[in-house]
C-alpha positions in Angstrom: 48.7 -16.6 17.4 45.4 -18.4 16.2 43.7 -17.3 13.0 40.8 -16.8 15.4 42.6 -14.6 17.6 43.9 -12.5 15.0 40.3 -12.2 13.6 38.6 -11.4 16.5 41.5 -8.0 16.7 40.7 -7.4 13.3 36.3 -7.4 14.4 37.5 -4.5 17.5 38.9 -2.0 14.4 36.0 -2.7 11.8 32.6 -3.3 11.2 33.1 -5.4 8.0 32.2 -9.1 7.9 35.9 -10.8 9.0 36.3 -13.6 10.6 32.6 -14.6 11.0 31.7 -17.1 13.6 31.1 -20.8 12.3 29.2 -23.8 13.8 30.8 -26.9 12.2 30.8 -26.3 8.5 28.3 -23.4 8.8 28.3 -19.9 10.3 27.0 -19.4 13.8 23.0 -18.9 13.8 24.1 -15.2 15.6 25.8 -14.2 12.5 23.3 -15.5 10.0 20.4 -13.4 11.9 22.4 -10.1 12.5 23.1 -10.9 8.3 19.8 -10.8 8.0 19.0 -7.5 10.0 21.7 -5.8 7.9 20.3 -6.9 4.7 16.6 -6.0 5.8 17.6 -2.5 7.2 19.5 -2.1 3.3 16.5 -2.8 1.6 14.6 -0.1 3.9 16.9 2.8 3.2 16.7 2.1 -0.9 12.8 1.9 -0.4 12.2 4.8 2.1 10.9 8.2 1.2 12.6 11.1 2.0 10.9 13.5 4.6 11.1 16.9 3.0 8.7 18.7 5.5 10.9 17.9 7.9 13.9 18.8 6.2 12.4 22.4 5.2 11.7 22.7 8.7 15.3 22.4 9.8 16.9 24.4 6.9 14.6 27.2 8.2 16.1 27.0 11.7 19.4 27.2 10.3 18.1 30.7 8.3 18.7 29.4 5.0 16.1 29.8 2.2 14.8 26.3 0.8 12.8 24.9 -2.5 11.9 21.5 -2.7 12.5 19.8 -6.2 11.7 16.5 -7.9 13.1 14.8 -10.5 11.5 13.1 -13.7 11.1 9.7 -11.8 7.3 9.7 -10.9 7.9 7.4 -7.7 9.9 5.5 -5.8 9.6 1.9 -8.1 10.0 4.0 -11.4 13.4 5.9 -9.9 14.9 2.6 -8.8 14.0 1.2 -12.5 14.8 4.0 -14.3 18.4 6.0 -13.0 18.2 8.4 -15.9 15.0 9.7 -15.2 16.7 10.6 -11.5 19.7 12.8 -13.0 16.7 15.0 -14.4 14.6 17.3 -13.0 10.6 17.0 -13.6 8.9 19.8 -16.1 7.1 20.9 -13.0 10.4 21.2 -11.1 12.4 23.0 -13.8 9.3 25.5 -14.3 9.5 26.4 -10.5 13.4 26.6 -10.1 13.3 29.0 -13.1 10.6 31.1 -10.9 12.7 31.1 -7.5 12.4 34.8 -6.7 14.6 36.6 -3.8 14.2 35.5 -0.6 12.9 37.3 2.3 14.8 40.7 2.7 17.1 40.3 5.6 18.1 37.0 5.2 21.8 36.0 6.2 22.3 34.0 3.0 20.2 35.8 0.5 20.3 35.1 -3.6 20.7 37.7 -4.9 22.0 37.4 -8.8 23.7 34.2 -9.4 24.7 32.6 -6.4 28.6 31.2 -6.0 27.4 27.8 -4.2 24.4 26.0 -4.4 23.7 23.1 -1.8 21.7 19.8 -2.7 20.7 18.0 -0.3 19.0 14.6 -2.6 17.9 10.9 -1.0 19.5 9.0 -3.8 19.6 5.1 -2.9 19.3 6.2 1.3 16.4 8.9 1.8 17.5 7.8 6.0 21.5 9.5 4.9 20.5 13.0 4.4 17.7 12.7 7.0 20.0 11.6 9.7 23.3 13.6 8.6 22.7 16.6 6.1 21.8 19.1 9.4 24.9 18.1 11.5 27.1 18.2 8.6 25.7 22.1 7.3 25.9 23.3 11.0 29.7 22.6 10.8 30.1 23.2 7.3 28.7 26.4 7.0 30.5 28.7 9.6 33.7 27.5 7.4 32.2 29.6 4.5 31.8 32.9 5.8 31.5 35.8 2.9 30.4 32.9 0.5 27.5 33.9 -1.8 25.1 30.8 -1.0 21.6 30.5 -3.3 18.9 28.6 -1.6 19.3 24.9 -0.6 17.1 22.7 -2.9 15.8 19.3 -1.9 15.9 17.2 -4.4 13.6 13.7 -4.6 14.1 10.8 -6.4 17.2 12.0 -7.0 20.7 11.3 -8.8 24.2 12.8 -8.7 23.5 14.2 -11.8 20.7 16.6 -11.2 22.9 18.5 -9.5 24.2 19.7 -12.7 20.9 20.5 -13.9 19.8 22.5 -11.0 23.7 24.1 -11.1 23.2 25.4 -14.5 19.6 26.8 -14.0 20.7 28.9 -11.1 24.3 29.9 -12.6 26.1 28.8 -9.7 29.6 28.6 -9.7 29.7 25.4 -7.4 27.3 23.0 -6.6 27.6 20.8 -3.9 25.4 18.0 -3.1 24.8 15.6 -0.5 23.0 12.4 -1.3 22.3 9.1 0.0 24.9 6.4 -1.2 24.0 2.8 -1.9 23.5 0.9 1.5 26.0 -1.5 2.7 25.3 -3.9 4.6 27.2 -2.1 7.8 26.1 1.3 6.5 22.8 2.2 5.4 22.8 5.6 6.2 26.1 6.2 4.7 26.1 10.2 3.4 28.1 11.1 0.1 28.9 14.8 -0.8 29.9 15.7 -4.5 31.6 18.9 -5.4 31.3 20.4 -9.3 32.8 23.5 -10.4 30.6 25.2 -13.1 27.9 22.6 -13.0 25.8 22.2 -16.6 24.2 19.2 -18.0 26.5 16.4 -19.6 28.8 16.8 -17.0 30.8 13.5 -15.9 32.0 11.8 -12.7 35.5 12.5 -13.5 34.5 16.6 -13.6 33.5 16.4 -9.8 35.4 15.5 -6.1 33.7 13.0 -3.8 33.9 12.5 0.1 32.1 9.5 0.9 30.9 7.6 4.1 29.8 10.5 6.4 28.3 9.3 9.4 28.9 9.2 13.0 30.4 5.5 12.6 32.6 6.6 9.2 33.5 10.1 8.6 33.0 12.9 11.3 31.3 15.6 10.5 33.7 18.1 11.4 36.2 16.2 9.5 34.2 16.0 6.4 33.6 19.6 6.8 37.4 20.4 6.9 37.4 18.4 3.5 34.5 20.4 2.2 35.8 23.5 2.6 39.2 23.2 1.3 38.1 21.3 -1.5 35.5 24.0 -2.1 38.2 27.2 -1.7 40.7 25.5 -3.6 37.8 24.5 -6.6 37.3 28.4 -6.8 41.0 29.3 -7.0 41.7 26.7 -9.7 38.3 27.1 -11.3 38.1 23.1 -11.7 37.2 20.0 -9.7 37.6 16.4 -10.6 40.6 14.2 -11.2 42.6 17.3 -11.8 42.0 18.7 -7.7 43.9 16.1 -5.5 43.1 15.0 -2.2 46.7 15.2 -1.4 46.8 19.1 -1.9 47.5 20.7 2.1 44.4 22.9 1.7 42.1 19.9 1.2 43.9 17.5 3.8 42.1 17.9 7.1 
């Protein structure tokens, strides 16, 4: 079998660069221009802003209370510039996460006291991730966590991993888990990334929290990222830790 043949198999299971087309010594004009594309439609997830209105709007039709944060990055160019100022929250911010009051009396998901789970939903490097996938992937998630004790979703801007652990702390949660916008790809730049932290506080470090990574119609399913998140969720209460010590491998987390 031809090297050609076996590449264009390997092009029907992936949507990875293998086995690119060539003219002469050169790829194919096709492959340079769909390059291109991909490479354009990159740089326009890192540079778009997230739309929070729109985000609020949906988070209230799936009766959850919502507060929209920002971090210390002032804009866009700065966050991109500056990563640390995106793993904190702005003055402003921590003032008004400090003043969240109870929600409307009646709701399903009320905080009341410190919450168990708090829920970020942050851009990060692909405001166009969360837009497109944080609904459809709450909508399966949340049925799954019936009797959980869930504090108000915060939308974060500008945002890094890390300000989860800043927003964590301030509402005493016992989990956070955030959903953020991972660095395009040039086949993925709407890729969604969720991070799980048991007893979030500043300083914490990647190896303290679980990842699931590429959620997206294309990558992970949303049900199946769902399965994920909730076992990795029950079983980070039971053992009261996440990170390197909570294995993917463990029944309750494999979906």
């Amino acid at each position: 079998m031809s090297d050609a043949l076996d590449c264009s198999k390997l092009r029907s299971y992936t949507n990875a660069r293998v086995g690119l087309r060539r003219a002469g010594t050169s790829l194919a004009t096709s492959e340079l221009l769909d390059m291109a594309q991909c490479l354009a439609e990159a740089r326009d997830a890192v540079h778009a802003e997230l739309s929070t209105a729109s985000l609020m709007q949906q988070l209230a039709g799936l009766d959850l209370q919502a507060v929209c944060l920002k971090s210390a990055a002032r804009n866009r160019a700065e966050y991109l510039r500056r990563p640390d100022l995106g793993r904190r929250l702005s003055l402003g911010s921590r003032t008004a996460l400090e003043q969240v009051g109870e929600p409307t009396q009646g709701q399903d998901r009320a905080w009341n006291g410190a919450p168990r789970l708090i829920i970020v939903i942050a851009d990060g490097l692909s405001a166009i991730a969360p837009e497109r996938h944080a609904l459809p992937l709450l909508d399966a998630l949340l049925p799954m966590l019936e009797g959980w004790k869930i504090g108000p979703v915060v939308v974060a801007e500008q945002a890094r991993v890390a300000i989860g652990d800043e927003i964590g702390e301030l509402m005493r949660a016992e989990l956070m888990l955030l959903l953020i916008g991972e660095r395009p790809g040039l086949s993925s730049p709407d890729s969604l990334g969720v991070y799980i932290t048991w007893a979030p506080r500043v300083g914490r470090s990647d190896a303290e929290r679980n990842c699931i990574s590429n959620i997206r119609p294309e990558g992970l399913s949303y049900g199946l990222a769902a399965r994920k998140i909730a076992g990795y969720l029950t079983e980070a209460r039971r053992r009261q830790l996440t990170g390197v010590a909570l294995k993917e491998d463990l029944p309750q987390i494999k979906a």
